[in-house]
C-alpha positions in Angstrom: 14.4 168.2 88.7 14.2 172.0 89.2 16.1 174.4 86.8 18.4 175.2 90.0 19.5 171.3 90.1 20.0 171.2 85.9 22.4 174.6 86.1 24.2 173.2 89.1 24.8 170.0 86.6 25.7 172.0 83.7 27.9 174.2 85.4 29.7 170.8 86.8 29.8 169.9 82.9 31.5 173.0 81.7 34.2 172.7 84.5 34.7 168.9 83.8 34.9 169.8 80.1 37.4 172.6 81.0 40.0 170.4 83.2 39.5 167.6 80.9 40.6 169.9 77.8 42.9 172.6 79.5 44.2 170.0 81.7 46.3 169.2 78.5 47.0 172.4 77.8 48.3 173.3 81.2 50.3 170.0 81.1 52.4 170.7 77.9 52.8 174.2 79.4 54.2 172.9 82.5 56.6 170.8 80.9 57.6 172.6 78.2 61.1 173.9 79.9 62.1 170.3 80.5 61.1 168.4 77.4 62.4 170.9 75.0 65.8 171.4 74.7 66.3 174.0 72.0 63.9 176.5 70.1 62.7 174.3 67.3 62.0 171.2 70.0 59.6 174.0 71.7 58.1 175.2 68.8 56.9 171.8 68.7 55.6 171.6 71.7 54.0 174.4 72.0 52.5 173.8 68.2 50.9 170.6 69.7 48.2 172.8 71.2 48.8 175.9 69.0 45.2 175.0 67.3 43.2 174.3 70.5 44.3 175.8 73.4 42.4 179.4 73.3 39.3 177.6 72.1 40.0 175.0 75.4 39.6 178.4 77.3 36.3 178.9 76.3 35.1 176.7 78.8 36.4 178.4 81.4 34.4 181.4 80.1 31.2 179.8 79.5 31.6 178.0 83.4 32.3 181.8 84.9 29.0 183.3 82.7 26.8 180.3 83.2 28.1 180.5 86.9 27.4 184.6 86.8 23.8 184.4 85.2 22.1 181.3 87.4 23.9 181.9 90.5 24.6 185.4 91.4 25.2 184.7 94.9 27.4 182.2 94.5 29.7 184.1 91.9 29.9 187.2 94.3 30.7 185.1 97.2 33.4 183.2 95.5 34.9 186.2 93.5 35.1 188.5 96.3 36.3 185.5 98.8 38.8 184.4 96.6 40.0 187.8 95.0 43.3 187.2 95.3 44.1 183.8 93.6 41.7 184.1 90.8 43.1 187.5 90.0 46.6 185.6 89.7 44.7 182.8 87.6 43.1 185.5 85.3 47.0 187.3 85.1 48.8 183.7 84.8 46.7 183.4 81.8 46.5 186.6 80.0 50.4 186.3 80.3 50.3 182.7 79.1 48.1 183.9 76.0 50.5 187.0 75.7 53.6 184.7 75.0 51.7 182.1 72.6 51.5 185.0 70.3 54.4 187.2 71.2 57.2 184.1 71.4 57.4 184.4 67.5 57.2 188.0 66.8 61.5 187.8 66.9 63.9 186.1 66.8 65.9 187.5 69.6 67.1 184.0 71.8 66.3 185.7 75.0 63.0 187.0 73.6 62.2 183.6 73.0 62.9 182.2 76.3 61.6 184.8 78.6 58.0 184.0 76.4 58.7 180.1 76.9 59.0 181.0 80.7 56.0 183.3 80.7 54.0 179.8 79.4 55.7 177.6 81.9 54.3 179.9 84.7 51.3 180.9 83.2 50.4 176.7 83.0 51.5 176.0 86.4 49.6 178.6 88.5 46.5 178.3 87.0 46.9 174.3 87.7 47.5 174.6 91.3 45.5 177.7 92.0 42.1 175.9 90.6 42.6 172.6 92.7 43.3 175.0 95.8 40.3 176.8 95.1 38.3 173.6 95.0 39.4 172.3 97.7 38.9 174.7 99.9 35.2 174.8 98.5 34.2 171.4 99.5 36.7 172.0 103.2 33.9 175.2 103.7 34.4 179.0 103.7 33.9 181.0 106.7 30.9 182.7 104.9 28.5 184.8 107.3 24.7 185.3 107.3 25.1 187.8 104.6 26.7 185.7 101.8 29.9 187.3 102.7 33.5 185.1 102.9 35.4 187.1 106.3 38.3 184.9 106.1 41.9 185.8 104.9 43.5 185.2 101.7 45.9 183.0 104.1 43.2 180.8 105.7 42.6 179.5 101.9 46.4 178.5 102.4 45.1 175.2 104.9 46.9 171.8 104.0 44.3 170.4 102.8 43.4 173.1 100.1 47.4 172.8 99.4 47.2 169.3 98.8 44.0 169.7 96.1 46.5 172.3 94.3 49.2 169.4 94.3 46.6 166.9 93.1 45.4 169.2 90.2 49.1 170.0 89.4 50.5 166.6 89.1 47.3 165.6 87.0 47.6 168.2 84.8 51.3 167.5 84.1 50.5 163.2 83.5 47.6 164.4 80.7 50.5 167.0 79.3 52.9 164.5 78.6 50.2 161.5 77.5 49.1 164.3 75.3 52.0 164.9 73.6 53.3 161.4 73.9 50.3 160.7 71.2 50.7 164.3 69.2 55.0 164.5 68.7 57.2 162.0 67.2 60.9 161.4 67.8 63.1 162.8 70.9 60.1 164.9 72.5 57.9 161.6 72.5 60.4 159.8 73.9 60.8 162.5 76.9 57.5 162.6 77.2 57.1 159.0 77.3 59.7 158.8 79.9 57.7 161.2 82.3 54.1 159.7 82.1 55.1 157.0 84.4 56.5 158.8 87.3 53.6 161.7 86.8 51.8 158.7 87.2 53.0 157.2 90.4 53.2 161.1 91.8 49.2 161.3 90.8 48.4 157.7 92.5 50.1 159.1 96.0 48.1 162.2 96.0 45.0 161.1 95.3 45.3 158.8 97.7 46.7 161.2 100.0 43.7 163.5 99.3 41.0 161.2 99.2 42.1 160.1 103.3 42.6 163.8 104.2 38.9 164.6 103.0 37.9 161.7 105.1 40.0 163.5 108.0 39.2 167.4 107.1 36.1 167.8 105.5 32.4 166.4 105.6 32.5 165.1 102.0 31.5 161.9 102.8 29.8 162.1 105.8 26.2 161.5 103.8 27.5 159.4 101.3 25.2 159.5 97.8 25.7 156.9 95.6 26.6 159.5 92.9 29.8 160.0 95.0 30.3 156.1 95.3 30.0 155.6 91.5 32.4 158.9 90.8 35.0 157.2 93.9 35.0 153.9 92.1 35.5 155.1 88.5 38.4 157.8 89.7 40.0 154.9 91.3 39.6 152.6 88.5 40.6 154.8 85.7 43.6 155.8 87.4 44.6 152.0 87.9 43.8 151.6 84.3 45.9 154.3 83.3 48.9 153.0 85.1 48.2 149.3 83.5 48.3 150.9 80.5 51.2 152.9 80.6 53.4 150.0 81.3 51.9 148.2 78.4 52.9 151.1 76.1 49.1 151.8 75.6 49.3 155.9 75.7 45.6 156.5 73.9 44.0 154.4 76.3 46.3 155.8 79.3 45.4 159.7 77.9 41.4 158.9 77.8 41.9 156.9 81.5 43.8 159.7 83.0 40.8 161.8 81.1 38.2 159.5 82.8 40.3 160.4 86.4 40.2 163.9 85.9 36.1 163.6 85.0 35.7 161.8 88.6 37.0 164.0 90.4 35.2 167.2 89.5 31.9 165.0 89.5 32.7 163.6 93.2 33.7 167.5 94.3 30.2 168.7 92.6 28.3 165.7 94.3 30.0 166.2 97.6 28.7 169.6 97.3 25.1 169.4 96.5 22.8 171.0 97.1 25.0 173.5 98.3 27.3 175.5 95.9 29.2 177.3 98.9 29.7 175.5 102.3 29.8 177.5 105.7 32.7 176.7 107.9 30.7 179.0 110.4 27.4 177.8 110.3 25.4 175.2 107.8 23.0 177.6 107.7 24.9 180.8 106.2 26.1 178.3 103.7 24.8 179.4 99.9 22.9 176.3 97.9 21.1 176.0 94.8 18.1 177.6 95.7 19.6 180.9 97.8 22.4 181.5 95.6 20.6 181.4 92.4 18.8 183.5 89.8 14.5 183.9 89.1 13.3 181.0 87.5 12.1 183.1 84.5 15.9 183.6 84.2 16.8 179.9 84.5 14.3 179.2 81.6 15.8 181.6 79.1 19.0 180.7 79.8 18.1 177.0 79.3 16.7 177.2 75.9 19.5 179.7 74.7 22.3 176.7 76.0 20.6 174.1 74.4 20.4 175.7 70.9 24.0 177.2 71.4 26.3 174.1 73.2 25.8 171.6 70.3 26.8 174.0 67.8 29.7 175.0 70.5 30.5 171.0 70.6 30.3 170.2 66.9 32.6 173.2 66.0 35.0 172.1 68.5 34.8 168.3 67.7 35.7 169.5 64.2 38.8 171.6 65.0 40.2 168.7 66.6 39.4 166.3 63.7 41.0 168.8 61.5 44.4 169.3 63.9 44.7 165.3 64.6 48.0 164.4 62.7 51.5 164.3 64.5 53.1 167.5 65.1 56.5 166.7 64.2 60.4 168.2 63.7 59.6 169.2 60.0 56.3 170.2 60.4 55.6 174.1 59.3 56.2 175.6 62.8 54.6 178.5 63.4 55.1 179.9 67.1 
């Protein structure tokens, strides 16, 4: 395995580890106008991810730098191409991160709520925009000979790439509300409780409805790898599981299911993918890879040794704040936002 391959891997890590964690985030975010009915209910909610959620964004960060450093190409493609929507992702969350801070600062009732609805919006761009984004990745780019997207911002608007934003949405909003069906107590659980199971039958239709459209719209499985098969099967099974669980009242197991969903997904995108990181829509062979799109080698070994040292620590420090934060949030908990 070349240092290109391992980077185009560990890139694919730091997203999965991103959907899987912000996923949550973005869930509780989403919901939070509809499961909260008065100020100390969303104080609640939003305390369920008070501790983790900035430190969730991380690796978002760490996926854009790794991304920035071992491909060069391919981040200058992609941020130039797709100017538009990830300018609205980085706003939607600067705003988002704004009004975790700034929703407690008074106690004006309107303050309040014009924070809660900066959250709410903040959660649900970012949650379609990515799975648009995505999508229209593995669809193909109309990318010339110079590494440069010439399409418009509306020709990322296709139905297909519409559908991946729907798909990311409504998993987003089933691993909100498992999330804080296992992290509140009284009336919020029970709302939450109440929407895992049609987020669930909402995620089981689009998925679907995406996995026949890629069959239909893109070349993802045209040379089938058995990476993709295995990814296929466990996205498929997990999601079954999570839905067997749900009606058995099993929330942990539906939450790490629903987890396992969201981890087949990104792994049969990136696998679908390889070797290319950027797929021409004008011609396979404008389209950027792993070994045009990427940094020297000398590069990709520095950057190896400084990630191994680095990610455990990263991973144990994280690991920890979670162990710490693991109890209930509940009604008389110290609320703090």
């Amino acid at each position: 395995m070349q240092l290109n391959d391992l980077w185009f891997i560990l890139i694919g890590v730091l997203f999965t580890g991103f959907f899987f964690l912000e996923g949550f985030d973005y869930g509780v975010g989403i919901l939070l106008p509809f499961i909260a009915k008065n100020d100390t209910e969303r104080r609640v909610v939003i305390n369920s991810i008070g501790p983790v959620w900035d430190a969730n964004e991380v690796w978002l960060l760490t996926a854009g730098g790794a991304m920035f450093a071992a491909f060069p190409h391919w981040y200058a493609t992609m941020f130039s191409g797709f100017y538009l929507p990830l300018f609205l992702i980085l706003l939607a969350l600067i705003v988002r991160g704004v009004a975790f801070e700034f929703r407690s600062k008074m106690e004006d009732a309107r303050w309040r709520k014009t924070w809660d609805y900066a959250i709410f919006i903040g959660s649900l761009l970012p949650a379609i925009l990515f799975g648009v984004a995505f999508a229209n990745i593995v669809r193909g780019l109309a990318i010339d000979d110079s590494m440069t997207y010439v399409g418009t911002f509306f020709d990322l608007l296709n139905p297909y790439s519409l559908v991946g934003g729907f798909v990311t949405f409504a998993i987003f909003t089933l691993h909100g509300a498992l999330f804080l069906e296992l992290k509140t107590d009284g009336v919020i659980r029970e709302r939450a409780k109440a929407i895992t199971r049609p987020a669930w039958i909402a995620t089981l239709v689009l998925i679907v409805v995406f996995v026949g459209f890629s069959f239909i719209d893109t070349n993802m499985f045209e040379d089938i790898n058995i990476i993709q098969i295995v990814a296929l099967v466990v996205t498929v099974g997990a999601l079954v599981f999570a839905g067997f669980n749900l009606f058995r009242a099993k929330f942990g197991l539906a939450f790490i299911a629903n987890g396992l969903v969201i981890v087949g997904v990104v792994v049969l995108l990136f696998s679908s993918l390889f070797p290319n990181v950027m797929p021409s829509s004008l011609d396979p062979a404008f389209s950027l890879t792993v070994y045009n799109a990427s940094s020297t080698q000398y590069t990709l070994s520095i950057m190896t040794v400084v990630a191994f040292i680095f990610v455990p620590i990263v991973l144990m420090y994280q690991g920890w704040t979670y162990w710490v934060f693991r109890k209930r949030v509940t009604l008389n908990s110290h609320l703090e936002y």
